[in-house]
N, C-alpha and C positions, 0 to 999 in steps of 0.2 A: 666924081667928087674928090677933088684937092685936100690935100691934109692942111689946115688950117694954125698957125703959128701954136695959138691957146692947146692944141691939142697934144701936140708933141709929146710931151712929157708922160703924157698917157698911155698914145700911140707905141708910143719904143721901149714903156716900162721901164723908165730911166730909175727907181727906185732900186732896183735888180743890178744894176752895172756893179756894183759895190762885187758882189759874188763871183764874177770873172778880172776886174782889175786889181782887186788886193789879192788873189792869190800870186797872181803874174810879176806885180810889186816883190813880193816875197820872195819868190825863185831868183828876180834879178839880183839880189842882196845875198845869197848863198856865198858868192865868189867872196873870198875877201882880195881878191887883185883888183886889177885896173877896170874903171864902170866906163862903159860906151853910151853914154845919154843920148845920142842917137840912135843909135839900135834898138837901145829902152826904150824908146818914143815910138820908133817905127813898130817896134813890137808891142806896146800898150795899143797903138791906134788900130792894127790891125786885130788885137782881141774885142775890143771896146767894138770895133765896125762888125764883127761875125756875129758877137751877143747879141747888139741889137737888130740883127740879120733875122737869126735863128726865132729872137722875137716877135717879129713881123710878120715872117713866113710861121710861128705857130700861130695866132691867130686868123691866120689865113686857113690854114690847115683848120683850124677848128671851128671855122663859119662855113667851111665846106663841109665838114664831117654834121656839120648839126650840134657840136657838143658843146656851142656856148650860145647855143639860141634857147633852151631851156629855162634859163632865168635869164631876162634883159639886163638884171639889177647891176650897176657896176660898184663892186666892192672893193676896185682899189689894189686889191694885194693876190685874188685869185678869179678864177672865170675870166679870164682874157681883158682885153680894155673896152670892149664892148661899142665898139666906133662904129664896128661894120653891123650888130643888128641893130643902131640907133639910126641908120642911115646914115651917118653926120662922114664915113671916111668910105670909100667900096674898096672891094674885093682886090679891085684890077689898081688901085691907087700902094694897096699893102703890098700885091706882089711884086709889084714896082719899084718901092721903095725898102724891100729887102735884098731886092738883086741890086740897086746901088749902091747900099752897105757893104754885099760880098763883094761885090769888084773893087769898091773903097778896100779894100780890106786885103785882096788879091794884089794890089798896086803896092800895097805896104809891104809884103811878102816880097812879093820882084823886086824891089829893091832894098831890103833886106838882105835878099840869096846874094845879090850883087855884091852888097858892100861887104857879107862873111866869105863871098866865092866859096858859097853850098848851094847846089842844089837839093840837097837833104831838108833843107830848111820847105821847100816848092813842094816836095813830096809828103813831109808830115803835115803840114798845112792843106794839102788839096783833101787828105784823109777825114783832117778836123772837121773842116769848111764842109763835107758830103754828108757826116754824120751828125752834123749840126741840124745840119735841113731835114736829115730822115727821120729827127727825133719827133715828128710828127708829120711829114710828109709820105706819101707813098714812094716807093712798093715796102718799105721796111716800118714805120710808124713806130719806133721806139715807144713812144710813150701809150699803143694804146696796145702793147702786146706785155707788158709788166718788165719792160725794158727799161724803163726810161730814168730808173732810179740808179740803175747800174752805170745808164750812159752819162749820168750825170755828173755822179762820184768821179769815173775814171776823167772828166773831161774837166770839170771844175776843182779837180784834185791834181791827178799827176797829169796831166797834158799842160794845165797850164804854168802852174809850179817846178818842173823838169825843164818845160819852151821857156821859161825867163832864165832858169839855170842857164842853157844854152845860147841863148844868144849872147851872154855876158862871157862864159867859162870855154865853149865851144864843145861839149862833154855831153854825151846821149848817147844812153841812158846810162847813170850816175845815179848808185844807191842812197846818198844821201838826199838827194833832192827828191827822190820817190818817197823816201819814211817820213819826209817833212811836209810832204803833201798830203797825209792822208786825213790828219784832222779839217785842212782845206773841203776835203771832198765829202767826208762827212758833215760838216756844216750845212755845206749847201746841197746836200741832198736831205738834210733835215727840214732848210726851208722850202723843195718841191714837195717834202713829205706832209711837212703842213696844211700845206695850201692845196693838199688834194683830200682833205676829211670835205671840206665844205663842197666841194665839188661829185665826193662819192657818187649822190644819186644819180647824177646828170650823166655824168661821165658813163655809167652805166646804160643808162637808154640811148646812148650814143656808141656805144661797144666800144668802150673807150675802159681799159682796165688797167687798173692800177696796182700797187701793193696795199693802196688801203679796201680796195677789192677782195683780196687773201685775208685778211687779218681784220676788217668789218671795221665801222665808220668809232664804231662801242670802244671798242679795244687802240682806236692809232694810236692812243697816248702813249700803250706801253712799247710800241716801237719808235716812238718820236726821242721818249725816254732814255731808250737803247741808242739808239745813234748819238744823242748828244754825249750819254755818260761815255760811251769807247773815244770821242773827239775830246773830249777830257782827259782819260785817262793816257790816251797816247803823249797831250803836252805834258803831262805827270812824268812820264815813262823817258820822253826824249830829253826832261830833264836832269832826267836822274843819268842818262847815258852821256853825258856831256851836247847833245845836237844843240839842245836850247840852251840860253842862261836862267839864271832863277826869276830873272823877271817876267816871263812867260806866266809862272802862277798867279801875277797879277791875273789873269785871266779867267780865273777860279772866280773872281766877282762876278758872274757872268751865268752862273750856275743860278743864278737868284728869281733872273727873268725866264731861264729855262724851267724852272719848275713854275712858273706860274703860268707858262705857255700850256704848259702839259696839263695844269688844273685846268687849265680853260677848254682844252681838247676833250679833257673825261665828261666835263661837267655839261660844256652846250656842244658839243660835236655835231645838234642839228641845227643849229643856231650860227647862219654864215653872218650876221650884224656882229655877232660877238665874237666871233673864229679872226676877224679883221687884227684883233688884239693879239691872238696867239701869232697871225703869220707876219704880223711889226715886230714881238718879241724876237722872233728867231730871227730875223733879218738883222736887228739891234747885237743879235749875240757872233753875228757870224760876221760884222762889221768890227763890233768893239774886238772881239778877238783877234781877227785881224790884223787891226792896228797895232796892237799889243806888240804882237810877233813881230810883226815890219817894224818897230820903232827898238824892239828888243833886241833883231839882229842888226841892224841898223845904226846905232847909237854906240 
């Protein structure tokens, strides 16, 4: 079964790209010297091709594991896209079209290393590109050993925030661009931390374990809470140290949908119709944020 035009958007979880292309935006804009919009292209497309790689091959991973045939229901924003138990996308069509992504994505990189003459750039990239796939393929399954929040942070935080540094500055690893990733990394380990309340029971009869596994489906809010207020508090912090400028607490607006994500987490935590609203919120806070930053240091 062919992936069919209409479904694309489904398939690849194109809602998600946001979380790996604005931090990488970000990192390229560190430098205040000379910008290589080539290299920023070649480096945006081979993030953007791995994301939706790592996406593919996890719904693959998780129509073999069993852990998203437990509910058919497709919600959009968690339980995977639900293609492959609709019948409508197979198995063998996803893992096919995540290993085109990676070699899209590998081609980026090769000429890439060419145009910085690094092979440095070939080596941290083959790292990414393995740990991408293990985050729910075998023999490592990041995500179903309470890995997966960790591999998140460091991958949607400093790997990619530190790789745009780099390809702009040629400078790795460089303290500033590690401290200015970290609210990156907590954002978006806020929105896998969302999007695995509604998934709690399943995930479980799938041996599939999470962090909301440790701390019970009752309770994620108070860690959902904790991640967003420290992603806060660090753009507070790096404001006050000169990294950011003051327009970064624009992003203090954004605090508004985080607490109403979190009511929503306390109040239907069994409730995946209604949970759809909290993992839009934090998606909404970790976009608008974001922006903020990129346009803050940027401008």
């Amino acid at each position: 079964m062919r992936l069919q035009i209409k479904y694309i958007p489904r398939a690849f979880r194109l809602p998600f790209i946001c979380a790996s292309a604005l931090p990488f935006i970000f990192g390229s804009l560190i430098n205040k010297g000379a910008f290589n919009f080539l290299n920023f292209l070649l480096g945006l497309s081979a993030v953007v091709a791995t994301h939706l790689s790592a996406n593919l091959i996890n719904d693959y991973a998780d129509a073999k594991s069993g852990a998203d045939a437990h509910d058919r229901t497709f919600y959009g924003f968690f339980g995977g896209s639900k293609l492959i138990q609709e019948g409508k996308v197979s198995e063998k069509a996803y893992l096919q079209l995540a290993i085109f992504c990676a070699v899209a994505a590998i081609l980026c990189v090769i000429i890439l290393s060419l145009l910085l003459r690094s092979v440095f750039v070939i080596v941290i990239y083959s790292i990414v590109i393995v740990l991408s796939w293990q985050y729910s393929q075998k023999p490592l399954r990041f995500s179903y050993r309470r890995l997966g929040e960790v591999f998140i942070f460091f991958l949607f935080g400093p790997a990619l925030v530190m790789g745009g540094y780099f390809i702009q500055a040629g400078i790795f690893p460089e303290l500033k661009s590690f401290i200015l990733s970290v609210p990156f990394g907590l954002f978006t380990t806020a929105i896998l931390f969302a999007n695995e309340v509604p998934d709690f029971a399943t995930d479980i009869k799938s041996g599939k374990f999470t962090w909301v596994s440790l701390i019970g489906d009752k309770n994620a809010y108070l860690f959902y809470l904790l991640l967003e207020s420290l992603a806060f508090i660090c753009i507070g912090l790096f404001v006050v140290l000169g990294y950011l400028k003051l327009s970064a607490f624009l992003s203090l607006v954004f605090i508004l949908p985080v607490i109403k994500a979190a009511g929503i987490l306390r109040r239907f935590f069994s409730d995946k119709s209604k949970l759809t609203e909290s993992s839009k919120l934090t998606i909404s806070v970790q976009t608008g944020v974001s922006i903020i930053l990129i346009l803050g240091i940027w401008l």
